[in-house]
ZAVO-430886 format. One line per field, with one value per residue (C-alpha): residue in one letter; z, y, x. Coordinates in nm, 3 decimals, always signed. Layout:
code (A_...)
w (Z_...)
v (Y_...)
u (X_...)
This chain:
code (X_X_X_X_X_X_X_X_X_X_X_X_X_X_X_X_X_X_X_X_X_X_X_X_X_X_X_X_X_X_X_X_X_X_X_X_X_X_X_X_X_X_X_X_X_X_X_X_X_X_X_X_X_X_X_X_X_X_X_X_X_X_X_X_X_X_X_X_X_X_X_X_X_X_X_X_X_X_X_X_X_X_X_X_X_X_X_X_X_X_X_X_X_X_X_X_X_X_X_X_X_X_X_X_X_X_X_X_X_X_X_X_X_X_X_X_X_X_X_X_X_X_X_X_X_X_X_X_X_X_X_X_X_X_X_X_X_X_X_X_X_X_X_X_X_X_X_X_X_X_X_X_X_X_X_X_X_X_X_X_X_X_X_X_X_X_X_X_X_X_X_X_X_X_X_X_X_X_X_X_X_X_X_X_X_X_X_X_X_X_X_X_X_X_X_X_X_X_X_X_X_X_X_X_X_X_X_X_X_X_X_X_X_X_X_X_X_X_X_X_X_X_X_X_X_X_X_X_X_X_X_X_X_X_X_X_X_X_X_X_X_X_X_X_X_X_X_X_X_X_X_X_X_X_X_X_X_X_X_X_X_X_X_X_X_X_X_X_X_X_X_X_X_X_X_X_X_X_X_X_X_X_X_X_X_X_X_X_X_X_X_X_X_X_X_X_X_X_X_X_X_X_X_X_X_X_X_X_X_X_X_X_X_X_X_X_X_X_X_X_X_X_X_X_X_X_X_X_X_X_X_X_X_X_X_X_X_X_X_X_X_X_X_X_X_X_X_X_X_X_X_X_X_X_X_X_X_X_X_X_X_X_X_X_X_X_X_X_X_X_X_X_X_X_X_X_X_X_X_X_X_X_X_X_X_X_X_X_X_X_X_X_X_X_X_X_X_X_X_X_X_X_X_X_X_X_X_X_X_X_X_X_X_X_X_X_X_X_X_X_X_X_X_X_X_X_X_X_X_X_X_X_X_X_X_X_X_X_X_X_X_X_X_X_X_X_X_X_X_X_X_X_X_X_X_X_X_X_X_X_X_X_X_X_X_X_X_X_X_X_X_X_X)
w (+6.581_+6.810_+7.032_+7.377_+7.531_+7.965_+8.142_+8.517_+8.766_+8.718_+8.479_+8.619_+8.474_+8.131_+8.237_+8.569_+8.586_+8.883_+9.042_+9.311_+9.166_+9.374_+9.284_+8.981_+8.824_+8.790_+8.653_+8.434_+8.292_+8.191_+8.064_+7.813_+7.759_+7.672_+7.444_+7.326_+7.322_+7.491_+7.834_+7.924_+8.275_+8.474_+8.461_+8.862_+8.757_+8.886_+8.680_+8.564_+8.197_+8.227_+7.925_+7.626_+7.426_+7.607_+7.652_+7.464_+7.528_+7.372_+7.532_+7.323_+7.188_+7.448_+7.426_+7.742_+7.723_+8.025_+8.066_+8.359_+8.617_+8.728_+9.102_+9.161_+8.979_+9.136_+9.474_+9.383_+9.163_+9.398_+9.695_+9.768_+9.613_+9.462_+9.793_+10.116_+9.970_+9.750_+9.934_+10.298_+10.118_+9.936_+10.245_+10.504_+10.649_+10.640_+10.915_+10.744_+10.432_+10.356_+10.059_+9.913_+9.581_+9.452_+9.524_+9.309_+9.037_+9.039_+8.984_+8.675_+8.545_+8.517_+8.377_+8.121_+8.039_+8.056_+7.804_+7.554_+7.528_+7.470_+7.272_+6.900_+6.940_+6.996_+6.690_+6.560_+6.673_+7.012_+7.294_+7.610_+7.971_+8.277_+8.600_+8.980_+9.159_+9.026_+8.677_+8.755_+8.488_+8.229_+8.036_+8.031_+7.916_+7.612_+7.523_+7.545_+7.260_+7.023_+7.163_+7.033_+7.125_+7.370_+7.704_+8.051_+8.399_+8.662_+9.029_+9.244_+9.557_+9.732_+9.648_+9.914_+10.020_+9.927_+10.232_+10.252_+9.896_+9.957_+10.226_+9.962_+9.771_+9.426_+9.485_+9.141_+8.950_+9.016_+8.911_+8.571_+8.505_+8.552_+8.334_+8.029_+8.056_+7.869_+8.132_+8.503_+8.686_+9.053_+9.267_+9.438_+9.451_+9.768_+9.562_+9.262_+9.470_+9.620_+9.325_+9.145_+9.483_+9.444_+9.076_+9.067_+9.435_+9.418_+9.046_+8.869_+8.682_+8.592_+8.595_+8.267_+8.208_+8.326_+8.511_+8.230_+8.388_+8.192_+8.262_+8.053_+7.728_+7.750_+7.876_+8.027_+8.208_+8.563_+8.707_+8.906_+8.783_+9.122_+9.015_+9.057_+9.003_+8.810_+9.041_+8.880_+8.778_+9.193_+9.297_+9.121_+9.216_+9.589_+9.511_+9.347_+9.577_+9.955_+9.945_+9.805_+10.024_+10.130_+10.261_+10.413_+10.591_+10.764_+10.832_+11.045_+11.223_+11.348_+11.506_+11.490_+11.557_+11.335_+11.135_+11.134_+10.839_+10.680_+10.393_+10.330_+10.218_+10.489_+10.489_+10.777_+10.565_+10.651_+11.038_+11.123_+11.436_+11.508_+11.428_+11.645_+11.975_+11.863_+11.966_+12.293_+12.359_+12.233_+12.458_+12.742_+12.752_+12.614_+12.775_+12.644_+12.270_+12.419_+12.236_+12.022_+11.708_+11.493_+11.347_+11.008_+10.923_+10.618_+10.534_+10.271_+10.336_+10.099_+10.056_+10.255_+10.152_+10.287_+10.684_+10.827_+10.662_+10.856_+11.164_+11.121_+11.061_+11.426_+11.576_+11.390_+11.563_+11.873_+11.901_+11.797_+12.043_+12.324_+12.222_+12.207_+12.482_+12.752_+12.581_+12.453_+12.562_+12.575_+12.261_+12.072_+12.010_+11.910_+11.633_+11.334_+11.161_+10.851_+10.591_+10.306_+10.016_+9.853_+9.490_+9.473_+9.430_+9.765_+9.923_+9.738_+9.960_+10.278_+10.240_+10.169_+10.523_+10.719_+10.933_+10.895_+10.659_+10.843_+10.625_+10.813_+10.631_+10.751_+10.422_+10.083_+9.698_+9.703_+9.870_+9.683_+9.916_+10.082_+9.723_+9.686_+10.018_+9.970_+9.594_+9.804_+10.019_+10.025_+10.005_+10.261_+10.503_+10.441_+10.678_+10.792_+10.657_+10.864_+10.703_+10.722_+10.632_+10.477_+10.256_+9.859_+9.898_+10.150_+9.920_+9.775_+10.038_+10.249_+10.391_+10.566_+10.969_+10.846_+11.135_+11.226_+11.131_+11.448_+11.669_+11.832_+12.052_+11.727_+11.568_+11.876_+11.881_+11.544_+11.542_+11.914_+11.673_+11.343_+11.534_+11.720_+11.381_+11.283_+10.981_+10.832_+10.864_+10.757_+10.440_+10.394_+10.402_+10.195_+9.917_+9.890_+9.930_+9.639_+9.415_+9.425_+9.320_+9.060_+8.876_+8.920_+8.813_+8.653_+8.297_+8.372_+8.518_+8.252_+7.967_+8.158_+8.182_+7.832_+7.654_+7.867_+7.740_+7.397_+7.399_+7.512_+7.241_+7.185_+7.136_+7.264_+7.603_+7.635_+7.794_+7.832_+8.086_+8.402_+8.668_+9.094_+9.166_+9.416_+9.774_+9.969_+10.237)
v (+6.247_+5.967_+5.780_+5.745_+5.432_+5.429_+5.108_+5.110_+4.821_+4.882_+5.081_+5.330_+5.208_+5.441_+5.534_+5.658_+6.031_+6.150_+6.010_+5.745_+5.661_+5.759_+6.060_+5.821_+5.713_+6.098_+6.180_+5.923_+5.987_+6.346_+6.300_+6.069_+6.269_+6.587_+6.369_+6.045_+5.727_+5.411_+5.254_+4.928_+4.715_+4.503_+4.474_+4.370_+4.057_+3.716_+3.414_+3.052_+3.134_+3.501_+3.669_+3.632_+3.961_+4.217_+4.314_+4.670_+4.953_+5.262_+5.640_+5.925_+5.963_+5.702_+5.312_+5.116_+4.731_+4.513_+4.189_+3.922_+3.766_+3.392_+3.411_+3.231_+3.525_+3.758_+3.656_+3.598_+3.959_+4.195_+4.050_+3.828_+4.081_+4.518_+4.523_+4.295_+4.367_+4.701_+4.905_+4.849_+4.846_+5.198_+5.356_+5.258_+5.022_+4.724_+4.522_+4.479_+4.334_+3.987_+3.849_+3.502_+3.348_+3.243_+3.577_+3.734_+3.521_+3.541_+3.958_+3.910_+3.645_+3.857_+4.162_+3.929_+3.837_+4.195_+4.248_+3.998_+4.129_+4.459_+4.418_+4.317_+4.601_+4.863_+5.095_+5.226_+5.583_+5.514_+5.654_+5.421_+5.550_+5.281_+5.371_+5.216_+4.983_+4.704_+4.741_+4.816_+4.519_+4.573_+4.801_+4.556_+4.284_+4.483_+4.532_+4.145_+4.111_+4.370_+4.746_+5.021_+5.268_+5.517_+5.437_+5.625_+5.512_+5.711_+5.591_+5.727_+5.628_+5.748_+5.577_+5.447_+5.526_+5.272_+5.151_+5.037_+4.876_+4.686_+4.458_+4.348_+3.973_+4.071_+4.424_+4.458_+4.282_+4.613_+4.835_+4.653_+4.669_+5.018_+5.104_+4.961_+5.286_+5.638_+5.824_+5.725_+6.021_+6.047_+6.307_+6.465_+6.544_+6.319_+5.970_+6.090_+6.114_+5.779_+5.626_+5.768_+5.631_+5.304_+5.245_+5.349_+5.166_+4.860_+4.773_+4.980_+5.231_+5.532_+5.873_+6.069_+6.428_+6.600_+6.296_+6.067_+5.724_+5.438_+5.087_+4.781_+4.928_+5.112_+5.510_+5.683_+5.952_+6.045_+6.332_+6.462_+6.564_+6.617_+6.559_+6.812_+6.840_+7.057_+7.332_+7.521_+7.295_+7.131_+7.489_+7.543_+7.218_+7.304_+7.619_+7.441_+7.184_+7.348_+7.413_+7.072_+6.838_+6.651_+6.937_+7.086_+6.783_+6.782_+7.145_+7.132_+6.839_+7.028_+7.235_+7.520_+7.335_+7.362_+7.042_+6.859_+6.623_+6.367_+6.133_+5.844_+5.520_+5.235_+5.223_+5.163_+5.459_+5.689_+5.761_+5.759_+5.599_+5.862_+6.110_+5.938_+6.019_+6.350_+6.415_+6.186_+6.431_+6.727_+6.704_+6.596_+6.887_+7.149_+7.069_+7.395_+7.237_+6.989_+7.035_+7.312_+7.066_+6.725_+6.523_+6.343_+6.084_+5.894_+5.568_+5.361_+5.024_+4.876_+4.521_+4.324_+4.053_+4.161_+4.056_+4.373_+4.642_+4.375_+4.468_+4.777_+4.798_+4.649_+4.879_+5.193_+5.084_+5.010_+5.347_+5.524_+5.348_+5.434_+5.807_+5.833_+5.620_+5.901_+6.267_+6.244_+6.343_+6.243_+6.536_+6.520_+6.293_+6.424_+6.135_+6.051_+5.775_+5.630_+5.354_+5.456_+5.598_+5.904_+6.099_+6.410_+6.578_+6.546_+6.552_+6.878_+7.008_+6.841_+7.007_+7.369_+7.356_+7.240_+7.453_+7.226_+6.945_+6.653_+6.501_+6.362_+6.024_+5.858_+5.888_+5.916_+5.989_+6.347_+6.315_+6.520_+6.525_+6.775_+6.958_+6.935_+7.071_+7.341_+7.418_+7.370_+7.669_+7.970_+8.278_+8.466_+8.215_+7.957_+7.654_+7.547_+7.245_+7.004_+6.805_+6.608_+6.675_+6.352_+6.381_+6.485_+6.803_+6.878_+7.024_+7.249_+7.342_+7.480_+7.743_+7.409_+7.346_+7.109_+6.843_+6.507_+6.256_+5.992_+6.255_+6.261_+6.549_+6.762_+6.702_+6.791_+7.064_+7.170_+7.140_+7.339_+7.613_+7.584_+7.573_+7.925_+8.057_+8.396_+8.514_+8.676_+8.438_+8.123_+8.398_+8.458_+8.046_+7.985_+8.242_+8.083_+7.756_+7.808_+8.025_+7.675_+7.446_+7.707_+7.666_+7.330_+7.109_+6.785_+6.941_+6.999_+6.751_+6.491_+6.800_+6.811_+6.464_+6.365_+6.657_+6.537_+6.151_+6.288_+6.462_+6.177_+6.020_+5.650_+5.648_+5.421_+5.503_+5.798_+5.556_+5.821_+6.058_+5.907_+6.143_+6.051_+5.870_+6.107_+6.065_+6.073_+6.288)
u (-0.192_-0.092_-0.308_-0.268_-0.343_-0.389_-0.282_-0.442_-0.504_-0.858_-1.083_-1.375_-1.738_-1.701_-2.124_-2.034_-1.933_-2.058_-1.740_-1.705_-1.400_-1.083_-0.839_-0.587_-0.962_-1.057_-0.742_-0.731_-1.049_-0.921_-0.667_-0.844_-1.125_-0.898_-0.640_-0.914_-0.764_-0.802_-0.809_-0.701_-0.696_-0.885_-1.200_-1.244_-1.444_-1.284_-1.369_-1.209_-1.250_-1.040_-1.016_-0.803_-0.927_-1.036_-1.424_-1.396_-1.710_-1.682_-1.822_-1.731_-1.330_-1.266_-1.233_-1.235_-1.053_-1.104_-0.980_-1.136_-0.868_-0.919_-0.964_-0.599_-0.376_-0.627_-0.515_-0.126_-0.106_-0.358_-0.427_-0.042_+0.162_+0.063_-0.125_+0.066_+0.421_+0.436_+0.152_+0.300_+0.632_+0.597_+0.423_+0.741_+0.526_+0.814_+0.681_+0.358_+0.497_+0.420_+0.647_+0.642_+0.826_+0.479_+0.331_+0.593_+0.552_+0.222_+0.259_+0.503_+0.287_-0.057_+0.164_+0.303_-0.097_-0.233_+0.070_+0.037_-0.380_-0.263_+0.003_-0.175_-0.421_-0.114_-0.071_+0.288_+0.218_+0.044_+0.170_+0.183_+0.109_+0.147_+0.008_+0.095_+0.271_+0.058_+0.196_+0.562_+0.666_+0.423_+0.636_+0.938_+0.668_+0.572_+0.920_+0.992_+0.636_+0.876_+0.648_+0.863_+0.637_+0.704_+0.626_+0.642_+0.496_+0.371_+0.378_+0.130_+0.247_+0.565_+0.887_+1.077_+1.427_+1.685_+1.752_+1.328_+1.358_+1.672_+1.458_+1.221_+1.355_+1.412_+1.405_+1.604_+1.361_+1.134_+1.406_+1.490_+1.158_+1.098_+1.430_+1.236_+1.010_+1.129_+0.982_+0.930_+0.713_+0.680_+0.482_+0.738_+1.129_+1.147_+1.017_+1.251_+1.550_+1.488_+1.439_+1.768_+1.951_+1.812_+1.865_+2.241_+2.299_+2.157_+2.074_+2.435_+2.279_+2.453_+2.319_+2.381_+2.241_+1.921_+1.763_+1.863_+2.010_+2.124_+2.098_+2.200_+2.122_+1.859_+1.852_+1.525_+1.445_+1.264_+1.090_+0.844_+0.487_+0.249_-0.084_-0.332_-0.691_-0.970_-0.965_-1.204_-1.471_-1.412_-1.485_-1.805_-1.934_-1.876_-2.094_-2.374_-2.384_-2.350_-2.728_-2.850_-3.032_-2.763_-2.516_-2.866_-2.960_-2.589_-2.548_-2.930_-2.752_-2.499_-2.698_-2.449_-2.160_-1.858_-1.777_-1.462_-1.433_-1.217_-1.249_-1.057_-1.097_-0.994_-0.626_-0.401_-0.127_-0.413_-0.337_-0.709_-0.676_-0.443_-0.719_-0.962_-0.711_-0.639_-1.009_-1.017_-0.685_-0.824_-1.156_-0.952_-0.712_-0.972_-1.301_-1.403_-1.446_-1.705_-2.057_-1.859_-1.754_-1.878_-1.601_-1.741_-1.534_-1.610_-1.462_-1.579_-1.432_-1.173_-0.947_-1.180_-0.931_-0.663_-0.636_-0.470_-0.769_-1.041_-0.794_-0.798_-1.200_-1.213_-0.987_-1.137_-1.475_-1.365_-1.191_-1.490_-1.692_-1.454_-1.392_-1.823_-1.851_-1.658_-1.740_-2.087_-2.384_-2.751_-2.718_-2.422_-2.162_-1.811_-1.729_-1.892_-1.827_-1.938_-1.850_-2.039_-1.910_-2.036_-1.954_-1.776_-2.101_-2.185_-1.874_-1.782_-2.110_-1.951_-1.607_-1.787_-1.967_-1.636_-1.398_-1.144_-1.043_-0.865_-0.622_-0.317_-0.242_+0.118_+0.252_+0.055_+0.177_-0.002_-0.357_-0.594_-0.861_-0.654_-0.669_-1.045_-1.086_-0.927_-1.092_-1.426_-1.382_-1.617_-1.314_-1.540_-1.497_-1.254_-1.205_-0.846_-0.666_-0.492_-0.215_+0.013_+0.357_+0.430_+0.159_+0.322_+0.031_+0.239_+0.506_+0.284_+0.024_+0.262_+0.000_-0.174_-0.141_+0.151_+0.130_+0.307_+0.039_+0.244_+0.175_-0.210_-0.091_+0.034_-0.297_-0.511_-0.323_-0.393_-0.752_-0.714_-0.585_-0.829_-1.126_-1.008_-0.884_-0.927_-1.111_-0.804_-0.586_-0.807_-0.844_-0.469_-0.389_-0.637_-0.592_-0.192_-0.347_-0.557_-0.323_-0.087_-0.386_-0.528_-0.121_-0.086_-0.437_-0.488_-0.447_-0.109_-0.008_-0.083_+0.044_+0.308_+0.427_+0.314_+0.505_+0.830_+0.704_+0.707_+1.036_+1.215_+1.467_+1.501_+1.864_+2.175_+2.349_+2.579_+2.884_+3.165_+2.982_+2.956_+2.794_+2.826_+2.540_+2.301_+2.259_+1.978_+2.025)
């Protein structure tokens, strides 16, 4: 049976279960526990002697390989490049890309590295799964050391229209480098489209077949695979935990008010300042809601190196302060905010004792907060989720208050509306809500995209059939 070896930016602690790790760390980790296998990145450690082999630790059917960065390609390939040129990039946030030549150089050189460690310990019957924008080359580095293997790449992030990509130098560097994978997976129809746009466009590939495109002389395939979660274990550990000490302690603090929640780590493609004058708007125009409501949000801080997130952590406060500063009162305040992080345990327990779920990023991959939320629900009395409509959840939680995340009088609106929502209808939402997540969980998703990886053909080009390139509309 072949093995299948995950490539991430970084590897969750193999000893930690309980979960702090984000929504691609969870997945990951199931996907490898249900298929075994091993999983290779970086460790997150910065130090002049980086590593050569990787440190390897073992927990059950799965081996974990991390290799050390020295602190210069640490800043050129994380910092300079994957996160102030692709992440503003791939969220439409153009004027808050920062490009440089070194930068670049300094991404292809660490995915060259991270290559050349994995590549002796590859077997001939392993099957190869690349995840994020940080690793876009590594699968045309491992075909440069001789990798035959099969090899597919999922993006977790949005993709962005051709028009977006054509303003980053280079910009066909990335798509070369993605045509060296078999299989190229993105969350939604939207990112695929964009994608198949920008690779015929602007780097001459031709479209052949079922979302087969050739370029040069190699021939893949795209699609889209939304990720999902475990539905059913989520829900069960929302049950268990919405009478622990934790969900107690917040539900006496509320004193009977109904709690507003989101959770999100600091990010400015998250729209939480928006959030934070949907409330100064909604208590402004519906002075009735004042002592009615608590709005948790939790926001673990995150890229402390890079300048705009320690803007953003000023302006978050400062907003806070201000919104606190003119509703509260001497016994309640209307925001809550708070930049620890907490597991899924205990945040399963949050989400169970919310009316509504606040998740209105600008534009995100999928979001699967806004799944868990919904998994967390008690049927008898659901709360309402807010979302955005750029969010790739979006597509399938179409039973949300869909919202525009740029507009605070939208989302003021919205919570206007789920905090007067009746019991029948929060029910009737949430049972379609729930019916999507319950088809479509993490199982299969990565079943999904792996069976697709697998019945992919290494073959030469078809040259005779030349299909009209597609057009975004």
């Amino acid at each position: 049976m072949s093995r299948l070896i995950v490539v991430s930016n970084r590897v969750a602690n193999p000893h930690e279960r309980s979960a702090r790790a984000g929504g691609l760390a969870v997945a990951m980790r199931e996907a490898l526990d249900h298929h075994g296998g091993v999983w290779f990145g970086w460790s997150g450690e910065t130090k002049e002697d980086a590593s050569t082999v990787p440190h390897v630790t073992k927990a059950g059917d799965v081996t974990f390989m991390t290799v050390d960065l020295k602190p210069e390609d640490y800043q050129s390939y994380y910092i300079d490049y994957a996160n102030s040129t692709l992440w503003p990039l791939f969220h439409f946030r153009v004027g808050l890309i920062e490009y440089s030549r070194a930068a670049l150089e300094g991404y292809l050189r660490v995915n060259a590295q991270l290559a050349a460690i994995l590549a002796p310990t590859i077997q001939p019957t392993d099957v190869i799964w690349v995840h994020d924008y940080h690793l876009i080359p590594f699968g045309d580095e491992l075909r440069k050391l001789g990798i035959k293997n099969k090899i597919g790449f999922f993006l977790h992030t949005p993709f962005p229209p051709r028009q977006l990509l054509e303003t980053l130098p280079r910009h066909t560097t990335l798509l070369h480098a993605l045509a060296a994978y078999d299989l190229v997976g993105f969350q939604t129809d939207e990112s695929l489209r964009a994608f198949q746009d920008s690779i015929v466009d602007l780097a001459r590939a031709r479209l052949v077949g079922d979302n087969e495109f050739v370029l040069g002389e190699r021939r893949s395939r795209a699609g889209t695979f939304p990720i999902g979660i475990d539905t059913e274990r989520f829900a069960r550990l929302a049950r268990r935990t919405a009478r622990s000490c934790d969900s107690t302690r917040l539900e006496d603090s509320l004193n009977g008010r109904a709690l507003i929640i989101g959770v999100d780590r600091l990010d400015y493609s998250k729209g939480i300042p928006n959030r934070f004058q949907a409330i100064d708007t909604l208590l402004t125009e519906h002075p009735e809601h004042t002592n009615q409501f608590s709005y948790l949000q939790i926001t673990p801080h995150s890229r402390a190196d890079v300048a705009q997130y320690r803007t953003l952590a000023g302006e978050l406060e400062s907003k806070v302060g201000a919104v606190n500063g003119k509703f509260a009162q001497y016994d309640w305040t209307p925001l809550r905010y708070v930049n620890q992080a907490f597991s899924r345990l205990v945040l399963a327990g949050f989400y169970r004792l919310a009316r509504i779920g606040l998740v209105t990023p600008l534009r995100d991959g999928m979001n699967l907060v806004a799944k868990e939320f919904v998994a967390a629900q008690d049927p008898r009395d659901p709360g309402a989720l807010i979302l955005s409509r750029f969010a790739g959840a979006a597509q399938e939680l179409k039973a949300a208050i869909q919202v525009n995340p740029y507009d605070s009088d939208d989302i003021a609106s919205a919570i206007h509306r789920g905090l007067g929502m009746a019991l029948d209808e929060r029910q009737m939402r949430w049972s379609h809500m729930m019916e999507a997540i319950e088809q479509n969980t993490v199982t299969t998703w990565h079943e999904d995209f792996l069976k697709a990886l697998d019945d992919t053909e290494l073959m030469p080009p078809i040259r005779s059939r030349i299909v009209m390139p597609v057009v975004v509309a």
